[in-house]
C-alpha positions in Angstrom: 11.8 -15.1 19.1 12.7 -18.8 18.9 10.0 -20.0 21.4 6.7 -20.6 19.7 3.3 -20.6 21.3 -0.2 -20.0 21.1 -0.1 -17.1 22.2 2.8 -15.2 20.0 0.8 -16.7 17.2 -1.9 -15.2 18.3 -0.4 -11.6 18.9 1.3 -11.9 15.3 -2.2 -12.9 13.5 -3.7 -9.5 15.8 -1.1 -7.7 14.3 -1.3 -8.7 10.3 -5.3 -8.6 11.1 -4.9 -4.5 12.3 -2.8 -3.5 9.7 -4.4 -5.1 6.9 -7.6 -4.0 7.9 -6.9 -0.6 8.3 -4.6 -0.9 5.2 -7.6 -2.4 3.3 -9.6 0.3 3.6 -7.3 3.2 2.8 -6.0 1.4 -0.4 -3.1 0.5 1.3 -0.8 -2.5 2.0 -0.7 -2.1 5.9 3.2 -2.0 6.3 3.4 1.4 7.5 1.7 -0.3 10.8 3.0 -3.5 10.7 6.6 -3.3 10.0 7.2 -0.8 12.8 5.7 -3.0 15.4 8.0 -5.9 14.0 11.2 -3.6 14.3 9.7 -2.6 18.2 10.0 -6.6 18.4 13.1 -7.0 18.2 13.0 -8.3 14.6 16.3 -7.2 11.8 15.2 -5.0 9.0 15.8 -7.8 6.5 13.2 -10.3 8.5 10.8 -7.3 9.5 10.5 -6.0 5.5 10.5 -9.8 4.4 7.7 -10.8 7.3 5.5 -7.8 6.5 6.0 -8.2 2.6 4.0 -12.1 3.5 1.3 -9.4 5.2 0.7 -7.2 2.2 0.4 -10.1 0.0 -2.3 -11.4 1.9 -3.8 -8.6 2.6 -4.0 -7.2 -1.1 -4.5 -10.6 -2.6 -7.9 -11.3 -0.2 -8.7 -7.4 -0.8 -8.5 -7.6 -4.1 -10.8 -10.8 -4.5 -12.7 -9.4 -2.1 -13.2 -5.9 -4.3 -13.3 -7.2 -7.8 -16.4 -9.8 -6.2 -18.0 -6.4 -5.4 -17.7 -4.7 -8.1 -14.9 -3.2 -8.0 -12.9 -4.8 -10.6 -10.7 -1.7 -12.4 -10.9 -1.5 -15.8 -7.9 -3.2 -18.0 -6.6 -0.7 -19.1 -6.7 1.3 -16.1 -5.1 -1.4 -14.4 -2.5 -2.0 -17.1 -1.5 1.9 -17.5 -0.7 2.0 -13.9 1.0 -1.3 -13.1 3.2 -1.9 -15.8 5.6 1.7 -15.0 4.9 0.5 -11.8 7.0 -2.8 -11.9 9.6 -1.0 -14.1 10.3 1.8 -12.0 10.4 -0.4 -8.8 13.7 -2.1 -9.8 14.9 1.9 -11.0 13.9 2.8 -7.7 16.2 0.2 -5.9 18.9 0.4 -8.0 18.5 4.4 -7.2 18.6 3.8 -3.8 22.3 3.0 -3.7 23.1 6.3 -5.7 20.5 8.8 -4.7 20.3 10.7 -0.8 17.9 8.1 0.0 16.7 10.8 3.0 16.4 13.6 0.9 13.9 12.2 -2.3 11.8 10.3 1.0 11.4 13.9 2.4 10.3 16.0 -1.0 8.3 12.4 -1.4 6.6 13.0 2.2 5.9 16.5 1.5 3.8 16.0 -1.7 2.0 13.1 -0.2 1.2 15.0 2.9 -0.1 18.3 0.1 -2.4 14.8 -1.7 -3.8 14.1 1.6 -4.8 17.5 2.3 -6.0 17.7 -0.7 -7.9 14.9 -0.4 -9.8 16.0 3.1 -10.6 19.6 1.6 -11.6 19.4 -2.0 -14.0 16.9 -3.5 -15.0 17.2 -7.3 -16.9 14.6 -9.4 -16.4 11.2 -7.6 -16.5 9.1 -10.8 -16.7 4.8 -10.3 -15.3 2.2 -12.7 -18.4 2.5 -15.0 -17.8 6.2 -15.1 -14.3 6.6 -16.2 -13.5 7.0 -19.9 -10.5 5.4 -22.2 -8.9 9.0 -22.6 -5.2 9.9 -23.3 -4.9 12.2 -20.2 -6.1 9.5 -18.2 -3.7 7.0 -19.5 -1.0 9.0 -18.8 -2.0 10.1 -15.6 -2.1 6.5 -14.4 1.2 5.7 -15.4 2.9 8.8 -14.3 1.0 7.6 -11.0 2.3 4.3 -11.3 5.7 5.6 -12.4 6.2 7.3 -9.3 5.0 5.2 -6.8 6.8 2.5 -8.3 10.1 4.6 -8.1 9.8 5.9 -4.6 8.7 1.7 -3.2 11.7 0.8 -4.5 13.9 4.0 -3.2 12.0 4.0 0.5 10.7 0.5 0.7 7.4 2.0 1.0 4.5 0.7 -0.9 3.1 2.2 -3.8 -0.4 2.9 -2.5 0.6 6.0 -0.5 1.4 7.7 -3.9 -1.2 6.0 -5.9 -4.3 6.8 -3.4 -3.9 11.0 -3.6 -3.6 10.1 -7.5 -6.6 8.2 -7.8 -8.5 9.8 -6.0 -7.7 13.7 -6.8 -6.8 13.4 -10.3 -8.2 10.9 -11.3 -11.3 11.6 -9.2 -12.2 7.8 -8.9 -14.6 7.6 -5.6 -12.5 6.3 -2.9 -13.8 2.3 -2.3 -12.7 2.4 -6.1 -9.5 3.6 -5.6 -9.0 1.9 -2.7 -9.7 -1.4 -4.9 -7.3 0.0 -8.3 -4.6 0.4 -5.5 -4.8 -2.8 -3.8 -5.2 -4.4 -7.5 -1.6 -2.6 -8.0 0.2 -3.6 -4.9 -0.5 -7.7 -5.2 1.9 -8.4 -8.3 4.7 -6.4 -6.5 4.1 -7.6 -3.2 4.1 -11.1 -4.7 7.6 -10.4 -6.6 9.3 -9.3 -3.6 8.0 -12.0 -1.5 9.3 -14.7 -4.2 12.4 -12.9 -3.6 12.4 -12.6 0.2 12.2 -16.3 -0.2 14.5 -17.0 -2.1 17.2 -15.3 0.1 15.6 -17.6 3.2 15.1 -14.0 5.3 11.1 -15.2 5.4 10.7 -16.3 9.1 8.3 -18.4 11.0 6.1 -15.5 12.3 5.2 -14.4 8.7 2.5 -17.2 8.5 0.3 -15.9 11.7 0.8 -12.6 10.2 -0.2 -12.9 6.6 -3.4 -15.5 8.0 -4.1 -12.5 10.1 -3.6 -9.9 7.0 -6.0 -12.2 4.8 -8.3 -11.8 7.3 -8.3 -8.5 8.1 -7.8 -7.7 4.2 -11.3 -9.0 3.8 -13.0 -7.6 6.8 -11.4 -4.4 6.1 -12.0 -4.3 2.1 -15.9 -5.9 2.7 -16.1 -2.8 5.3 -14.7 0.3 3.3 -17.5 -0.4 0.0 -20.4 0.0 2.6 -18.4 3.3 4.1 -20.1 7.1 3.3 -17.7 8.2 0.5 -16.8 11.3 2.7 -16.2 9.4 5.8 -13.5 6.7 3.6 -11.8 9.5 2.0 -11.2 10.9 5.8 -10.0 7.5 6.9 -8.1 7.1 3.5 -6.5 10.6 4.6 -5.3 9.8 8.1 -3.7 6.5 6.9 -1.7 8.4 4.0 -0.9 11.1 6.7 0.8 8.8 8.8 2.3 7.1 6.3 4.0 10.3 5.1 4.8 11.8 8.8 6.9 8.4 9.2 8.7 9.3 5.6 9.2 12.3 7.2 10.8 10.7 10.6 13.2 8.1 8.6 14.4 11.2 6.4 15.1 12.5 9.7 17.2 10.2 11.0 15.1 9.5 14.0 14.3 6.7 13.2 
């Protein structure tokens, strides 16, 4: 990986471009695509997390613009309720992840996301947007629990939050899925950006991660542009697939396998 050329650039832009874009449009930060393709590389875990972590910045930085532009600008305290357990429960999570059986929460974890994502496919209530939902108590505390655990289980797994937040949003809370899609981006960017500061800092940020998260950005966009002019019924399958997979590889690292 020391030799660099047009072409690796190029196949490392292709590959932050493929995840972000499908990532974009399920509400999620793309990692579950591009950090096994870094590991197939030949990348260590530390530079494959801290590489990919550059990706979903971009990605949900230029989704997020991108979303809010559109419309799709959550409202504060929506946003608020969910990110702030978020944050907190991140840093419970990693400091969990040294005491808990890492394999065993990522598997009951797996399990309820894979229940959301059928859930998601097969029953389809009141599809509310921003404008629609009300400042209620339930609500509030739904979207922190939400946050709460998604927070917990990215810093326990070193999965993002989005595969948690996504069955949430769109089940319980019963926001139409471009809309969650855009609340779970929204969520993702201050904790993608606080790891990334981080990755930094500890210099495990190689050279690759600047094709990639160029590539993220601009599949972020596409992707995020893409998924507001999406049939609602046809997103939430695509939102479903993504989660899916997501989970199915929980299921695989709590295996051992890999």
């Amino acid at each position: 990986m020391s030799t660099i050329d047009p072409s690796t650039i190029m196949l490392y832009a292709v590959i932050g471009f493929v995840g972000a874009f499908a990532g974009s449009m399920a509400g999620l930060g793309g990692g579950f695509i591009i950090l096994p393709v870094l590991t197939l590389l030949g990348f260590s875990p530390s530079n494959a997390v801290a590489d990919t972590k550059a990706a979903v910045f971009a990605n949900s930085l230029l989704s997020t613009i991108n979303n809010w532009g559109a419309g799709g600008r959550p409202p504060t305290w929506l946003y608020i309720s969910v990110i702030t357990p978020m944050i907190v429960m991140s840093y419970i999570g990693a400091w969990a992840a040294a005491v808990l059986p890492g394999r065993v929460v990522m598997g009951v974890a797996a399990a309820a996301i894979l229940a959301g994502a059928v859930r998601l496919v097969l029953g389809k209530g009141h599809e509310r947007t921003f404008e629609e939902v009300v400042l209620t108590r339930a609500r509030v505390a739904v979207a922190a629990l939400s946050g709460a655990v998604s927070g917990f289980f990215a810093g326990i797994t070193g999965l993002g939050g989005g595969v948690v937040n996504m069955p949430v949003f769109t089940n319980l809370l019963n926001l139409s899925p471009a809309d969650a899609a855009s609340l779970s981006l929204s969520c993702i960017l201050p904790s993608a950006a606080i790891a990334l500061i981080r990755h930094l800092t500890d210099s495990i940020v190689t050279f690759h991660a600047i094709p990639l998260a160029v590539g993220a950005a601009l599949g972020g966009f596409a992707g995020s542009r893409i998924s507001r002019k999406v049939r609602p019924s046809i997103l939430r399958l695509i939102i479903a697939l993504f989660v899916v997979a997501s989970a199915v590889r929980m299921i695989i690292r709590a295996a051992g396998v890999a």
